[in-house]
C-alpha positions in Angstrom: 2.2 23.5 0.3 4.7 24.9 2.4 8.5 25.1 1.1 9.7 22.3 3.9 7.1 19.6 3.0 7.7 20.2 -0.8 11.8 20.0 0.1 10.8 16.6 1.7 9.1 15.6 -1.6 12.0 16.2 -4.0 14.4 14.6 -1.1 12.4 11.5 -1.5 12.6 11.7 -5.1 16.4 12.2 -5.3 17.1 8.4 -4.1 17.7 5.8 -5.6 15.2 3.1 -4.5 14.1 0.2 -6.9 11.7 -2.6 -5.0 14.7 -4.5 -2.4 17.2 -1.7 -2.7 14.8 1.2 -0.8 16.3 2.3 2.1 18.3 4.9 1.7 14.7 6.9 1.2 13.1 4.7 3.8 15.8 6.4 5.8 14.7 10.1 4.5 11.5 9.4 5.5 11.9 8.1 8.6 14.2 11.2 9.9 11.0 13.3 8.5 8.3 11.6 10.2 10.4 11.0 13.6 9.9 14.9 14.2 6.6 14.3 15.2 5.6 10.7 15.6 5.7 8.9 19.2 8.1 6.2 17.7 9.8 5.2 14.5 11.0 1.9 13.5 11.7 -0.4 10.6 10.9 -4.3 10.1 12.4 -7.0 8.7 11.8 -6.3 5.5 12.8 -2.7 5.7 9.3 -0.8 5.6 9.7 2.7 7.8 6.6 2.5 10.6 6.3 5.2 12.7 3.5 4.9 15.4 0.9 7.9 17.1 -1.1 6.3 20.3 0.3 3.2 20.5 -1.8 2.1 23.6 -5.1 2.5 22.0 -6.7 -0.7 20.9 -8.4 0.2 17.7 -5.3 0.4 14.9 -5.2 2.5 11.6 -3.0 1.8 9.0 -2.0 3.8 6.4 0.2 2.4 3.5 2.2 4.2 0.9 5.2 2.2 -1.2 8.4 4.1 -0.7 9.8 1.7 -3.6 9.8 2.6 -7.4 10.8 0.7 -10.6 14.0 0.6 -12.4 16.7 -1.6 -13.4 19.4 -4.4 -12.3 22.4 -5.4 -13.7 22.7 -8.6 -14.2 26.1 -9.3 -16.8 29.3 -7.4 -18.1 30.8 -8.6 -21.1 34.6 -8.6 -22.0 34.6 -4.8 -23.6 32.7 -3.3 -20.4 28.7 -3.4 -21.4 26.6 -4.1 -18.5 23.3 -5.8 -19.8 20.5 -5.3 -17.3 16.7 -6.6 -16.6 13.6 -4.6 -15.1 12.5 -4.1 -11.7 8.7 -4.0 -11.9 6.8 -2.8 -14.7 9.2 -0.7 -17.1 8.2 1.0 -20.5 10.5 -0.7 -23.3 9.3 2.3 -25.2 11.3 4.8 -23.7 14.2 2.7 -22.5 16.7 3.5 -25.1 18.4 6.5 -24.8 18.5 7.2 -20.9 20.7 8.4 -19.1 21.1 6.5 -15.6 22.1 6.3 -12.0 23.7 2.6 -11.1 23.7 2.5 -7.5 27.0 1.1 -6.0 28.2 -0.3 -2.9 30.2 3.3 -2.6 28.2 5.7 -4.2 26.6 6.2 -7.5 27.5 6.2 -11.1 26.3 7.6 -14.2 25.4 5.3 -17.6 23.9 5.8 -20.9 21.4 3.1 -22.4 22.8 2.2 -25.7 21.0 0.7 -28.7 22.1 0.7 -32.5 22.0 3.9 -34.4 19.0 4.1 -36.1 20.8 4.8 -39.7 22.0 1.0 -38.9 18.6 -0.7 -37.9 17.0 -2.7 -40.7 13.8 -1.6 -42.0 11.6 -4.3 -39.9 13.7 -3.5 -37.1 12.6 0.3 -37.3 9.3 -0.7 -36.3 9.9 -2.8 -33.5 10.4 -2.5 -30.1 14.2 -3.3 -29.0 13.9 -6.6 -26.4 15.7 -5.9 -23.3 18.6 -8.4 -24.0 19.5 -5.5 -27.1 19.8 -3.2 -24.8 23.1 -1.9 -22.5 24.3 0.1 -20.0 27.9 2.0 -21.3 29.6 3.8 -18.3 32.7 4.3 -20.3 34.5 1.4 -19.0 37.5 0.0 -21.3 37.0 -3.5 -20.5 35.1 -5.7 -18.2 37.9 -6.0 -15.2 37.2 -1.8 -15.5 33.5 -2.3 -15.4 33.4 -4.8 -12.4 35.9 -2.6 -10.2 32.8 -0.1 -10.2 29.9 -1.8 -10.0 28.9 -5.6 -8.8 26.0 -7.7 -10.7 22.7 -7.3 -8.6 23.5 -3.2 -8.4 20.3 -1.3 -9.6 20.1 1.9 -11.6 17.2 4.2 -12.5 16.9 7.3 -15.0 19.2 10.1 -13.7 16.5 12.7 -13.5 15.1 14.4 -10.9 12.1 17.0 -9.1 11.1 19.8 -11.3 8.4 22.2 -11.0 6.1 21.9 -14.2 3.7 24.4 -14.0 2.3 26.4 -10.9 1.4 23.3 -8.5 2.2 20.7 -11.2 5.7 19.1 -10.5 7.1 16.5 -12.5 9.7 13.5 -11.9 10.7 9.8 -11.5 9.3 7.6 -8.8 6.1 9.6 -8.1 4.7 5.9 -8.2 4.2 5.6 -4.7 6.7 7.9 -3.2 4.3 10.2 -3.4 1.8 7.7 -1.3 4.9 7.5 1.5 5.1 11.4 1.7 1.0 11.9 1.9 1.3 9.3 4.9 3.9 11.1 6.7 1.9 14.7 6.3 -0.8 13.1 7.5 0.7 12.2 10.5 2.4 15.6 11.0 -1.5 16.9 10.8 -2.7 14.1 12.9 -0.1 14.5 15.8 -1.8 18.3 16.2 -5.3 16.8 17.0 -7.0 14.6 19.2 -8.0 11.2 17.9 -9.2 7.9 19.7 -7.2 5.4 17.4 -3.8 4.3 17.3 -2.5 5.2 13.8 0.4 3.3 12.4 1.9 5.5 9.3 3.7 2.8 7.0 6.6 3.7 3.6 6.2 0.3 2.6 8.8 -1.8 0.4 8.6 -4.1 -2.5 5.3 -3.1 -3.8 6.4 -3.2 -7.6 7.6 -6.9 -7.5 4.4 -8.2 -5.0 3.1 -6.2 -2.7 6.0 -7.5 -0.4 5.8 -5.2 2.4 2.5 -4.4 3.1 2.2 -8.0 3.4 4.5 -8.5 6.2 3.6 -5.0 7.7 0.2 -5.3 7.8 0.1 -8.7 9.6 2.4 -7.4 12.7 0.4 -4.6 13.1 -2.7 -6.1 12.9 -5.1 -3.1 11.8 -9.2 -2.5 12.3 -8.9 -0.3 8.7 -5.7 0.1 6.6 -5.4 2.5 4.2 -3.8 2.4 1.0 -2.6 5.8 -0.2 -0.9 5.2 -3.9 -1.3 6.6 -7.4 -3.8 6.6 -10.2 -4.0 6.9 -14.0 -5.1 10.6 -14.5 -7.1 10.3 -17.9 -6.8 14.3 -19.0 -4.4 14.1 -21.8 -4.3 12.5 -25.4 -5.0 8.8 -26.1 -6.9 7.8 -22.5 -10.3 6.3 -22.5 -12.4 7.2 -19.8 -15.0 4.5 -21.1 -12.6 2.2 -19.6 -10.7 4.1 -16.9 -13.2 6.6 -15.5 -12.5 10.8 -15.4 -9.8 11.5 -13.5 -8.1 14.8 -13.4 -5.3 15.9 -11.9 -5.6 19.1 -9.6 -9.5 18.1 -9.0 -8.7 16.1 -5.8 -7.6 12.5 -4.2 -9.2 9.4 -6.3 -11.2 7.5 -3.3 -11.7 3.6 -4.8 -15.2 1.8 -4.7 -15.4 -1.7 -5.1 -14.7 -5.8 -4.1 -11.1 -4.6 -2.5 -12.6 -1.3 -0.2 -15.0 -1.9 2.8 -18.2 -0.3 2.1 -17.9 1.7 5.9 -14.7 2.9 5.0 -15.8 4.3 1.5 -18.8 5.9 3.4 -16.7 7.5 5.8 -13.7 8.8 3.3 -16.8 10.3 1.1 -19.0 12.0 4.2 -15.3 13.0 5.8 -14.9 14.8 1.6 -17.8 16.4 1.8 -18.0 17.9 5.4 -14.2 19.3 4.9 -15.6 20.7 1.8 -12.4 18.8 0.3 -12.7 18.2 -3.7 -12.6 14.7 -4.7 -13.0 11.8 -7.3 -14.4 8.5 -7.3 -12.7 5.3 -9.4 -14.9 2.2 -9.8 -12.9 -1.3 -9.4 -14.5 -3.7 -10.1 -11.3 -6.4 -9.4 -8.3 -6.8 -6.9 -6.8 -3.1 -6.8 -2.9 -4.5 -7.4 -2.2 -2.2 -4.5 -1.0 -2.7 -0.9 -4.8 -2.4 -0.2 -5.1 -6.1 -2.0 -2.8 -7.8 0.6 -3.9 -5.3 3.4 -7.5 -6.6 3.3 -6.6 -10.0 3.6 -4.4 -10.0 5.9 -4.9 -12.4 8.9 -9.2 -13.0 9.5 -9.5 -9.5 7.0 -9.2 -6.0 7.6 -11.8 -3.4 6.2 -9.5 -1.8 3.6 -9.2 1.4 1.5 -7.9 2.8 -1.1 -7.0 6.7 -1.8 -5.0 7.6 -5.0 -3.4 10.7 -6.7 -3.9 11.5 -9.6 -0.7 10.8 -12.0 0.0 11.7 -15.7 2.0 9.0 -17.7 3.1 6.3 -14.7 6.1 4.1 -14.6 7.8 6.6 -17.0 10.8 9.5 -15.9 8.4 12.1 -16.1 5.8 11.3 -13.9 3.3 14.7 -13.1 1.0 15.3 -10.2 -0.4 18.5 -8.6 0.9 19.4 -5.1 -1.8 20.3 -4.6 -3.7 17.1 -4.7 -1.3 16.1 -2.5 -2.1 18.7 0.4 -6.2 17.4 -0.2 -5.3 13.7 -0.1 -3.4 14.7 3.4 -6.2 16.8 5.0 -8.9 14.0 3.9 -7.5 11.1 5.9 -6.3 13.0 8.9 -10.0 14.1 8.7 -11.1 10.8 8.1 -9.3 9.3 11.6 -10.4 11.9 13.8 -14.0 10.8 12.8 -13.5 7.3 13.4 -15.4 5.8 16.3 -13.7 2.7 17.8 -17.2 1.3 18.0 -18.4 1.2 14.9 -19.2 -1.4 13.2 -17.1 -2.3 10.3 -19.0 -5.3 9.3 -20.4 -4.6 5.2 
């Protein structure tokens, strides 16, 4: 991967972007992709579309959630403590301890989870999971007047980490979950705007996927799309404690995750595996039998239905700060759905 894609990658990592409070890195990706879509706009909601071939009547969609999980504060007490609650699906496990970003009206500002010392917890309490409500933000504040003159109730924090390389392609960071998805769907329209295809292709960072699906909702049902294409993370299952008897082999570095099952069209799947095969591009397979709980749930039911699918990247330990994923897995999942669209035929039949 080349130095200015993986600068776009860490640049979409660096904001601060919990589900409603994205668009500082919708705005990042949207100067990105602008270079070479058609058009770039946002909607109501705030998901970045950017368009290629508007005027063509068969419409491709391709979804990745720009918005991560985190924190919001929600009370300061009279000595300056700001108590918080979780946006989306947080990890009480590794809450206390971290240090974090509160995002203000003005700029940003730096916090420490506190908890009791652990010389002072009681011996049941040792072994128990602090509740959220036991938990704090401190930002040194003297008192709660202090406190309130930085930061407002409803600001959102996440853990003040950032991009790191890991190990030869592997990078680690926060907010891999699904900003990763947004920056595959933006390199695969910088591939896409290169070739000749016979499809419009709407490229979508979608908000407000970690509190409902939100804004694939709304974007999928103004665009109105023949396929849509949901390009998220999945559990890798190649280190300590993960059964694949339940969760299937998944590595990362051995390729995009394509989904089988009740949520993906069975022409679509066909078409992402041939597409695989013929681009001699490595790839994985993940059976779900249910609902995905991606934007590929709400895409496929959008309006009369939409033949959906569902591409994922491998991901070690989601929904924590130090999320790891192989570049590149990234670059294959990119190359497989540009590929993909330039093999679509308008006429075919998308019926199962």
């Amino acid at each position: 991967m080349n130095k200015e894609s993986v600068d776009f990658l860490k640049s979409l990592v660096s904001e601060i972007s919990p589900s409603g409070f994205e668009q500082d890195a919708v705005a990042v990706w949207k100067r990105r992709t602008s270079t070479f879509a058609d058009q770039v706009r946002s909607d109501v909601h705030g998901s970045g579309i950017a368009v290629l071939n508007e005027k063509k009547s068969f419409r491709v969609m391709l979804s990745g959630h720009i918005d991560e999980v985190g924190y919001m504060v929600k009370y300061v007490d009279k000595e300056g403590y700001v108590y918080f609650s979780p946006v989306g699906g947080i990890d009480l496990h590794l809450v206390p301890g971290q240090r974090v970003w509160i995002k203000t009206k003005k700029s940003k500002v730096l916090g420490v989870i506190g908890k009791k010392p652990v010389h002072l917890l009681e011996s049941e309490e040792r072994t128990k999971v602090a509740k959220i409500e036991q938990l704090w933000i401190d930002i040194g504040a003297k008192n709660e007047k202090e406190a309130k003159s930085i930061l407002s109730i409803g600001d959102v924090a996440v853990p003040a980490v950032g991009f790191e390389v890991l190990n030869a392609d592997k990078v680690v960071g926060r907010g891999f979950d699904d900003k990763a998805g947004a920056f595959v769907v933006s390199e695969t329209l910088q591939l896409l705007c290169q070739k000749k295809i016979n499809t419009a292709v709407y490229a979508v960072a979608t908000v407000q996927e970690e509190v409902g699906l939100r804004g694939a909702q709304t974007s999928a049902y103004g665009i109105s799309p023949d396929i849509g294409i949901a390009i998220d993370v999945t559990f890798a299952t190649d280190f300590p404690g993960m059964d694949k008897r339940k969760i299937g082999d998944i590595k990362l570095g051995a390729g995009p995750v394509i989904a089988r099952g009740p949520n993906i069209n069975p022409k679509v799947f066909d078409l992402l595996l041939k597409t695989a095969q013929n681009l001699k591009i490595p790839y994985q397979i993940e059976g779900i039998p249910r609902g995905t709980c991606t934007d590929a749930n709400v895409i496929q039911l959008t309006k009369l239905g939409v033949a959906a699918g569902l591409v994922s990247i491998p991901l070690r330990y989601m929904h924590t700060p130090v999320e790891i994923i192989s570049l590149k897995d990234l670059e294959n999942t990119a190359k497989l759905l540009a590929g993909f669209i330039t093999k679509i035929d308008p006429k075919m039949s998308l019926l199962p």
